[in-house]
Each structure stands twice: as C-alpha cells, then as structure tokens.
C-alpha positions as CSV (number, residue, x, y, z in Angstrom):
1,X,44.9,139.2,127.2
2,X,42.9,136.9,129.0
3,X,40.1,136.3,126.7
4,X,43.0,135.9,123.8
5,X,44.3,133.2,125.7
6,X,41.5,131.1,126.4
7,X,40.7,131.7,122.9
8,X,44.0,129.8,122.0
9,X,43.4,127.0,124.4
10,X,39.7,126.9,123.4
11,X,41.0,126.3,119.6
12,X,43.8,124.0,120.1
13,X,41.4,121.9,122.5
14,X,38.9,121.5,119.7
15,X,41.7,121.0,116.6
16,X,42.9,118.0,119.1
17,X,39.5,116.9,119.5
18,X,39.0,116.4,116.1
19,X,42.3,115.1,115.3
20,X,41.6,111.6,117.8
21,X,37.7,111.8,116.1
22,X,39.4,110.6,113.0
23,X,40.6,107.9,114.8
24,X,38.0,106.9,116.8
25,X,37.1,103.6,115.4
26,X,40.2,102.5,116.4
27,X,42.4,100.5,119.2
28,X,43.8,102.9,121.6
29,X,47.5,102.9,121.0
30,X,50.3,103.4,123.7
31,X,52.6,106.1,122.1
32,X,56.1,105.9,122.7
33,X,58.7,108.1,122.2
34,X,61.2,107.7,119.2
35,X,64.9,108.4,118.6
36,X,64.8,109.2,114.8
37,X,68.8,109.8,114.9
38,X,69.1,106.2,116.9
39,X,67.2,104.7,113.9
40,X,69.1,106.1,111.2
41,X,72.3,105.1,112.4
42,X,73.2,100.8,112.0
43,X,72.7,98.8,115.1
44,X,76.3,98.3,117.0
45,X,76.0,95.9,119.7
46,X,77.7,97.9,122.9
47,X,81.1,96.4,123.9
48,X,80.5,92.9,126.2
49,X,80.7,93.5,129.5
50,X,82.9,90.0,130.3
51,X,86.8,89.9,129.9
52,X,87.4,87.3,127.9
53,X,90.8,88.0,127.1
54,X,91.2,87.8,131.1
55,X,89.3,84.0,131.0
56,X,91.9,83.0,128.5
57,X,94.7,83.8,130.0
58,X,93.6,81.9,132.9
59,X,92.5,78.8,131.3
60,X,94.2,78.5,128.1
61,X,97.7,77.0,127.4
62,X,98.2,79.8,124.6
63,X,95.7,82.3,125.0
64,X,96.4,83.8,121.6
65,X,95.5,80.2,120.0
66,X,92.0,81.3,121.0
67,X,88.6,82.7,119.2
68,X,85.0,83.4,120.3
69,X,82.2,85.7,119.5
70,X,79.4,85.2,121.3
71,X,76.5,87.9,120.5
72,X,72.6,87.6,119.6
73,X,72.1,86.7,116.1
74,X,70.1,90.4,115.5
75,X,72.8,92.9,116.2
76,X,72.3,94.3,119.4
77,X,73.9,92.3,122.2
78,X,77.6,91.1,122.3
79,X,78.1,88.6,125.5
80,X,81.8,88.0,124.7
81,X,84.5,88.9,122.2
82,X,88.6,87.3,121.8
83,X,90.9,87.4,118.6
84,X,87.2,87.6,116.3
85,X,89.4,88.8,113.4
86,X,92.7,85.9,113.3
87,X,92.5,83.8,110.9
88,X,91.8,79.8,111.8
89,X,91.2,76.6,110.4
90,X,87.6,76.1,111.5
91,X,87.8,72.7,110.8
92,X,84.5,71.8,110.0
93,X,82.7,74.8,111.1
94,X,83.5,75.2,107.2
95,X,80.4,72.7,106.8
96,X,77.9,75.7,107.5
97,X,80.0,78.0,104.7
98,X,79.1,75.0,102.5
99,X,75.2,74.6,103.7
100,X,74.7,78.1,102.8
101,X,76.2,77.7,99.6
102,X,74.4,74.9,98.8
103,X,70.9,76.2,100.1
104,X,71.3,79.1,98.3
105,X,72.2,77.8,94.8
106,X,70.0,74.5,94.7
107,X,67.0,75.1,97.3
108,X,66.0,73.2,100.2
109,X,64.4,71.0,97.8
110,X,67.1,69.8,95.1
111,X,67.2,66.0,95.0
112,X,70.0,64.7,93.6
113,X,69.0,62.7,90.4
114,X,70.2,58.6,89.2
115,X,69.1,58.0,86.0
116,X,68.4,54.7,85.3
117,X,69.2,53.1,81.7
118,X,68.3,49.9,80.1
119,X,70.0,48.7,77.0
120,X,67.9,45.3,75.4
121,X,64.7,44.2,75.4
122,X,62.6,42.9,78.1
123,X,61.4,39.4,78.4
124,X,60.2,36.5,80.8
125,X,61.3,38.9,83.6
126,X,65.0,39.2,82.0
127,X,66.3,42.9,80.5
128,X,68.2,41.3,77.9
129,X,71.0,43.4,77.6
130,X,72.8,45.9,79.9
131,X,71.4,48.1,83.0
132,X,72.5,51.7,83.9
133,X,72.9,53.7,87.3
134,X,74.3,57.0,86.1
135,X,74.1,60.0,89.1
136,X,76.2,61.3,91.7
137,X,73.5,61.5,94.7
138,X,76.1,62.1,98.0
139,X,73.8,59.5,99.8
140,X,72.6,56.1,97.8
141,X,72.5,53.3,100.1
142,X,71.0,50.1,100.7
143,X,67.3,51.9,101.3
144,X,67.6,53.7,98.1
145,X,68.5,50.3,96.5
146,X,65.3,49.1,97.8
147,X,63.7,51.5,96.4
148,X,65.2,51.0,92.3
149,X,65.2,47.5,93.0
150,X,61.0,47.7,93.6
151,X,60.8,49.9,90.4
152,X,62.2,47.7,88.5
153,X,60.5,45.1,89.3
154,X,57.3,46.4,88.7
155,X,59.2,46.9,85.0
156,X,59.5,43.4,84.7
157,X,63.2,43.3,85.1
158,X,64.2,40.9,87.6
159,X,67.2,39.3,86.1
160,X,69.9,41.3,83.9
161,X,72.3,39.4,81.5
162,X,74.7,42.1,80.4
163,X,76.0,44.2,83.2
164,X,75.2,46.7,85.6
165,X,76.8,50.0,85.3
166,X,76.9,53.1,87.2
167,X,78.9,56.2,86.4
168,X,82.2,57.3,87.2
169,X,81.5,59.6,90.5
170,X,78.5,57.3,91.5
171,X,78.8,56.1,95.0
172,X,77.2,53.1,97.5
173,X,77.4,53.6,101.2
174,X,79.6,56.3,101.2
175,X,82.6,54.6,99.2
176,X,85.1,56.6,97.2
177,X,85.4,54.3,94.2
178,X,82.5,54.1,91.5
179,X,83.6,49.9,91.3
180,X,83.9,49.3,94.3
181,X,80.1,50.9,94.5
182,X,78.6,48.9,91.9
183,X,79.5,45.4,93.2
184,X,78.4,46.6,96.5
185,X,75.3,47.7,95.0
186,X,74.5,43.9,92.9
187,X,73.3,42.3,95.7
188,X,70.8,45.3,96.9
189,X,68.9,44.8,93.2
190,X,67.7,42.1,94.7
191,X,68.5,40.6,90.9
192,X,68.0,37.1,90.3
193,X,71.0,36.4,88.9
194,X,74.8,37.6,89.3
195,X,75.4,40.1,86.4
196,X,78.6,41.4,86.3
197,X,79.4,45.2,87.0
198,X,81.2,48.1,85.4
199,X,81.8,51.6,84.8
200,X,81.2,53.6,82.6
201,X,80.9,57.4,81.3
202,X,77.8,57.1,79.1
203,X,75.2,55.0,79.1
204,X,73.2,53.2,76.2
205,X,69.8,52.8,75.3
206,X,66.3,54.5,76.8
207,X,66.1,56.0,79.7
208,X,63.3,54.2,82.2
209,X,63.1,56.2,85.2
210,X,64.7,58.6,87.7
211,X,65.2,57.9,91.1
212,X,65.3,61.0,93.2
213,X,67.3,61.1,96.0
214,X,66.8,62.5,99.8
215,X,66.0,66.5,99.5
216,X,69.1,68.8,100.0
217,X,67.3,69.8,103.4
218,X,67.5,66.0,104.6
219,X,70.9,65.6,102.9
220,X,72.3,68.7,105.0
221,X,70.4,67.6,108.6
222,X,72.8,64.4,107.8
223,X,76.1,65.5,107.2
224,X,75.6,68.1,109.9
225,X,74.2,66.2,112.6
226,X,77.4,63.4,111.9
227,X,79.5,66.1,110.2
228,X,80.0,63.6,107.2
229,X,82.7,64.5,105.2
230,X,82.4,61.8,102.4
231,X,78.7,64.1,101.9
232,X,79.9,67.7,102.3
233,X,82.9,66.5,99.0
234,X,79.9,65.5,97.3
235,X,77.7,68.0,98.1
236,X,80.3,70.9,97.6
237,X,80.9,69.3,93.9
238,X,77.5,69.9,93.0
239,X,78.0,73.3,93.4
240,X,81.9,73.8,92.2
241,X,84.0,72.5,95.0
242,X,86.0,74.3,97.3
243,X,87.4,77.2,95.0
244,X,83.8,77.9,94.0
245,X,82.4,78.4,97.7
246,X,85.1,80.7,98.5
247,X,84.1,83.0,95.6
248,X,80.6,82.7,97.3
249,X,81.6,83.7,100.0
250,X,83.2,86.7,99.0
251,X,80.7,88.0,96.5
252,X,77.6,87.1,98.3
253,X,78.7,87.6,102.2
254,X,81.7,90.3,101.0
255,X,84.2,88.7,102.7
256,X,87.7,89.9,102.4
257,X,90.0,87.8,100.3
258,X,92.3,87.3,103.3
259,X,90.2,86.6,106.0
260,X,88.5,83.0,104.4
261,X,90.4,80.4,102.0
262,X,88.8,77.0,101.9
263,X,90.6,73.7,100.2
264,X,87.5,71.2,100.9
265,X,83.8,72.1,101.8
266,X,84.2,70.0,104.4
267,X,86.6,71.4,106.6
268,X,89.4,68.5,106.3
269,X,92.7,69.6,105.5
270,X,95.1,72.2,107.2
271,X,95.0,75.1,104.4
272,X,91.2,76.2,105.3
273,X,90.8,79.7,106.9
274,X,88.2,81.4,108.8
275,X,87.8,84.1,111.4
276,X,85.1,84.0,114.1
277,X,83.4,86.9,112.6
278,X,83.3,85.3,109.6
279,X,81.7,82.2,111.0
280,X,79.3,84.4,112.5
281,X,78.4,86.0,109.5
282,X,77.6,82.3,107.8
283,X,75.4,82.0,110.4
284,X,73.4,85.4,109.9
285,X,73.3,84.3,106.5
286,X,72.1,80.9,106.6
287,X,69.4,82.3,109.3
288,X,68.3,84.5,106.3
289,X,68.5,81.9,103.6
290,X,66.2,79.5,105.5
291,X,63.9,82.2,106.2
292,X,63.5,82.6,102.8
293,X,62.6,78.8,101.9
294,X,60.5,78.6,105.2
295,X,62.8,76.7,107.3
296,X,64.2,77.1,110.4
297,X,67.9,76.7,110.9
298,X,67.2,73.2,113.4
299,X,66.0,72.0,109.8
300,X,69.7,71.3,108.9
301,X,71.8,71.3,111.9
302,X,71.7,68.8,114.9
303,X,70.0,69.6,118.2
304,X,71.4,67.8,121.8
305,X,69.6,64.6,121.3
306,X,71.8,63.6,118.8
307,X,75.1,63.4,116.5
308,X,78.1,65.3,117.6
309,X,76.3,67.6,120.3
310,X,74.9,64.5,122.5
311,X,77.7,65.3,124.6
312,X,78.3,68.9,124.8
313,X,76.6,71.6,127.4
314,X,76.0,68.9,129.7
315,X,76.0,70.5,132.6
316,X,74.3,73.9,131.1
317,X,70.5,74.3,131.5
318,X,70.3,75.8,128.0
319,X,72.0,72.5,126.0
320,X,68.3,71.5,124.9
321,X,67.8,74.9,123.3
322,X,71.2,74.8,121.3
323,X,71.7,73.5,118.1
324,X,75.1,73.7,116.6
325,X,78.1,72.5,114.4
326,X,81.5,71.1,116.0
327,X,84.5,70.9,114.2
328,X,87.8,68.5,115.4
329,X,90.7,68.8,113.4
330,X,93.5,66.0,115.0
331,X,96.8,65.9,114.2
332,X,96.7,62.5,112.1
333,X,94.3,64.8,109.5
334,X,97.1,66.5,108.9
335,X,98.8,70.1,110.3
336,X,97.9,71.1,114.4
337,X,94.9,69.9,116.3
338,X,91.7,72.4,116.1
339,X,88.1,72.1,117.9
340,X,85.6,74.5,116.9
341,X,82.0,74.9,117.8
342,X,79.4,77.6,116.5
343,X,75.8,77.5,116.7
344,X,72.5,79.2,118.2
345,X,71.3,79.1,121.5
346,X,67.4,79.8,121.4
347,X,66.0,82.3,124.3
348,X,63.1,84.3,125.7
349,X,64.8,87.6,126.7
350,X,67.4,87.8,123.6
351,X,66.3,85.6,120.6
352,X,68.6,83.8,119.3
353,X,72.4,83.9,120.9
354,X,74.9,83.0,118.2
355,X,78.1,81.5,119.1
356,X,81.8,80.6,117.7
357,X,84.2,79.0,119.6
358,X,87.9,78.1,117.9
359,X,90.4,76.2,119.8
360,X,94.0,75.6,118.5
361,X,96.1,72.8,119.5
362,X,96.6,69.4,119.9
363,X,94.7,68.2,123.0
364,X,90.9,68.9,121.2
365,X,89.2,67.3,124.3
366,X,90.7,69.6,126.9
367,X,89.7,72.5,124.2
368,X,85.8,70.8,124.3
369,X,85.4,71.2,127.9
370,X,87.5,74.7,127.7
371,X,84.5,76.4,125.4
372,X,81.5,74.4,127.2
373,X,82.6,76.1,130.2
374,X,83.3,79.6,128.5
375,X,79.6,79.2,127.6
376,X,78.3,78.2,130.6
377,X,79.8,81.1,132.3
378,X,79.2,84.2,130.3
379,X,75.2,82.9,129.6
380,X,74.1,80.9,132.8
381,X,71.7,83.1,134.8
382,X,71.8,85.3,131.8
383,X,69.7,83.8,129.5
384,X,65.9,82.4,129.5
385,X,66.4,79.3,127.7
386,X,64.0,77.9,125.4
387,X,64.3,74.2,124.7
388,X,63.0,72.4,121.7
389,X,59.7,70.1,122.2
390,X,60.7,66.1,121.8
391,X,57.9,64.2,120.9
392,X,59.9,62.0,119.2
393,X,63.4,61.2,118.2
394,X,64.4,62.9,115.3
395,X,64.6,60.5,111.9
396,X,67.2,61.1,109.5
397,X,66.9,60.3,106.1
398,X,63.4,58.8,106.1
399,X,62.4,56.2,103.0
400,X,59.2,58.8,102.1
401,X,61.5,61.4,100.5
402,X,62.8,59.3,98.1
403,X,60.9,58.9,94.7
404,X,60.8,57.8,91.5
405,X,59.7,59.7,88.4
406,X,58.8,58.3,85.4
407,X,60.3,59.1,82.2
C-alpha cells in the first residue's frame, strides 16, 4: 500500500510539474480565490450603515420633504439613503437629464450652425442688397459677432444697404426675441453703415459661409457651471423639448412613467418630477455616455472654483474633488421653494461617490447648508479625497472653438 501511494504522489507531483512548465515564461501570478455564485448574482450595495431618516428628523422642518442617495457611482457602497423613490421637483438637477440627452443624440462635438446669406452683388466694399443670419445657436454673442463680422470682411462686405436679417428663433446675448437680437447684433458687424434689421423665415440669395458655433461639450460646461436656463430651452429644442427628453428617459434609462415628468429641460417651472434614484441613474448614465466620447464628466459640469459650487462644501476637505449641479427653485418661479444638489465626489478608496440631495420648501438657503452638512457628516474621515489639479482657471467658451466653414 505504501509503494501505491507514493506512486500516486510521485505522478501527481510530476502532472503539476508539467502543468506550471507550460507556463514558465511567464509572471508569477498571485491566485486568489473566487466566488463564482457572488459573480453571477448583480452587485447590491449592502444597506448604509448611517440613519438618515434619524438626521432628518433632527434637522429638518418636515423630514418627509427630504431626499438623498448617496452611494459610489459603481454599485457597491451606499453611504446614505431617505425617501430615494418620492417624487420631487429637482429643479434644475433636471439640467443633467437634459445633458445626457443632448450628449447622446448630437455628440460632444455638434456645433450649432448660422448660416450666413447674402442677397445682391458685391461692390466697392458694399453687398448691395440684403444680408442673412439664419440659426438658432443657444449662445451667439458679441465674440461670435467678431468672428462673422471678420469673415465678412475678408468677403468684401463692409457696408450693407438692404437689411440684416436673422431668423425667427435666432438669439443675441441670450435675449428671447429674434428683433430684439438683430438690432442688438448691428452694431457687433462692425458695418459701416446703419442698415436696418428684420426677421424673417427664409432667406434669399447664395449662401457664403457657416459660422459654427461653441461645441455641445463647451455649450454644456456653460449652462452647467451658471445653470443657464435661457441655454438648456435652447439646447433642449434641438433635441425635441421637454416632452421629447422625457421619452428618453424612459426608453433609454427605463424609467417608470410615474416616477419622471419634465415641462422644461431646464428645471424651471413647478410640474417637473424626479426621484433621487432617478437623478442617480442620469448620473450613471451620463458617466457612461462621456466615457464613450472620451470625456470625463468635469468636461461638462462645474468644479469648486467656479459657478454655482464656489460656495458650497466650504468647510469639507473633499469640496475641491466635487463637481456637481445645484438646483434652487424660489417661490417667485412659481409653486414651493426647492434646492437640489447632485454630483460626484472623486476618491482614492471608493472611486467616484455619487450624490443627490433634494430639499422642499421655501427657505432654499437654510436647505443649502442643511445638505452641505449631511455631506460633511456621513463622508468626512470616510473618504480619501482626490482634488482636481488647478493650473489655471478654467475658460469658458474660448474664441478657438468657433469656426467658419466655407461654403
């Protein structure tokens, strides 16, 4: 029995021997033992291990007028959980439902086009006849003026006789009113005359060039960072309005019907619905959708050095490595008061730590200091932060991105 046992060991010994041979040109590797059933089943983050409901009560004037979710943004670690599934107006937290939208549909690199039109002949410097501005860019300002006003030049139009027209939806410095935009724009032509101005639907005559606007990317970093609603209406027509982003969300992000309802893409107005889950979701999403374009989610929303997070977290040591999106609803907007605030906070031991914070009521600055602390006091000590690197301040809607192309 003996010698039929050392036989065994003697063979197994040598089949093993063999077995790392085939291997040997390699790095050693650590094995470690793995849970197959664990890995079949979807990641559940175990339940947080901080009362939240408790906090609340304590510090809230209606407890039950409160959301948060606070949990890394790969399933794995919830920090804090309250009311995730009520229904709220986010205010403009629904500005991220309408960056995702937008991302996905047009790319990071859409520019928003303004055709320009000239009707006549050009002579002695003078277009002899009528010019034409037709687009809908959310952002056209004096710098993009400029920037026509050179082109034409170079065109040999520096005095118009007609008129100037732009379309119906086209709009200077964030005004509402397509006239009111194209007598604002005259004197950025830099013309050397006083045409008069006008709208209209189509325009006449040849087409000369297209100026191309700031990229969606740079477009969304703007209305983010100053939660611009005048851009988010303009950005949320290009792709449908309102009624069309909801649909979005519930085909691509399968939403329930009840749990999101959106009247503008910007988050004004009392009849918009989210929950905190749902905001959470966006933000999965959008992590995924600017993974996919090779961006980075600080590519279109605001870090702590500027906009509307200069002042919150101040007294955190992780407000350099946040970026997020506030949201005030006052009671002069219409319907009860809201602040919201969702975003990531960048760390060493857990990634990327989402966050959704809703507030209802009237008193939105009491609610601001109410979630900074809620913050503070389930992550501090918690977390390794990870702040961003400031060489410089961040510049919005720099002069390079915008082009013309010839036509």
């Amino acid at each position: 029995m003996k010698t039929y046992a050392l036989l065994i060991v003697l063979i197994l010994s040598a089949l093993f021997t063999s077995c790392v041979s085939l291997k040997g040109s390699q790095t050693p590797a650590v094995l470690i033992p793995v849970d197959i059933s664990a890995q079949e089943k979807p990641l559940v983050p175990e339940a947080p291990d901080f009362d939240a409901a408790n906090w609340f009560a304590g510090r809230a004037a209606e407890p039950e007028m409160q959301a948060a979710l606070v949990e890394t943004l790969e399933p794995g670690k919830k920090f804090a959980e309250y009311n995730t599934d009520k229904v709220f107006n986010p205010a403009s937290l629904v500005k991220l439902a309408t960056t995702f939208a937008a991302l996905k549909k047009l790319g990071a690199d859409y520019r928003f086009p303004v055709k320009i039109f000239a009707d006549g002949q050009i002579r002695s410097g003078a277009l002899e006849g009528d010019l034409y501005l037709m687009g809908e860019a959310p952002i056209f300002n004096e710098i993009s003026a400029l920037v026509v006003a050179d082109e034409l030049k170079k065109r040999g139009i520096e005095r118009v006789t007609g008129t100037v027209y732009v379309s119906p939806r086209f709009t200077f410095n964030f005004h509402e009113q397509a006239d009111e935009s194209a007598k604002l724009l005259l004197p950025n032509l830099k013309l050397k005359n006083s045409p008069k101005t006008g709208v209209v639907e189509k325009p006449s005559g040849t087409e000369l060039f297209v100026f191309k606007s700031h990229s969606l990317r740079e477009t969304l970093l703007y209305m983010n960072t100053f939660s611009s609603n005048f851009v988010a209406h303009r950005v949320g027509n290009a792709i449908g309005g309102a009624a069309q982003v909801c649909d979005f969300l519930i085909t691509e992000l399968d939403f329930a019907p009840d749990k999101v309802r959106l009247q503008t893409t910007s988050g004004l107005e009392e009849e918009n619905g989210l929950t905190a889950r749902e905001v959470l979701e966006i933000l999965r999403a959008l992590n995924t959708e600017l993974k996919r374009q090779n961006l980075n989610p600080v590519d279109v929303m605001p870090t702590a050095q500027n906009g509307t997070l200069r002042h919150r977290l101040m007294e955190t040591s992780f407000k350099m490595a946040t970026i997020g999106k506030t949201g005030t609803l006052s009671t002069s907007d219409g319907g009860i008061g809201m602040a919201s605030f969702a975003g990531l906070i960048y760390t060493k031991n857990y990634g990327a730590v989402a966050y959704v914070l809703i507030s209802q009521g009237a008193q939105t600055s009491v609610h601001k200091k109410m979630q900074d602390d809620f913050l503070k006091e389930i992550l501090e000590g918690k977390i390794e932060p990870v702040p961003f690197e400031y060489e410089t301040k961040r510049t919005l809607l720099p002069r390079t991105e915008l082009t013309i192309e010839d036509r």
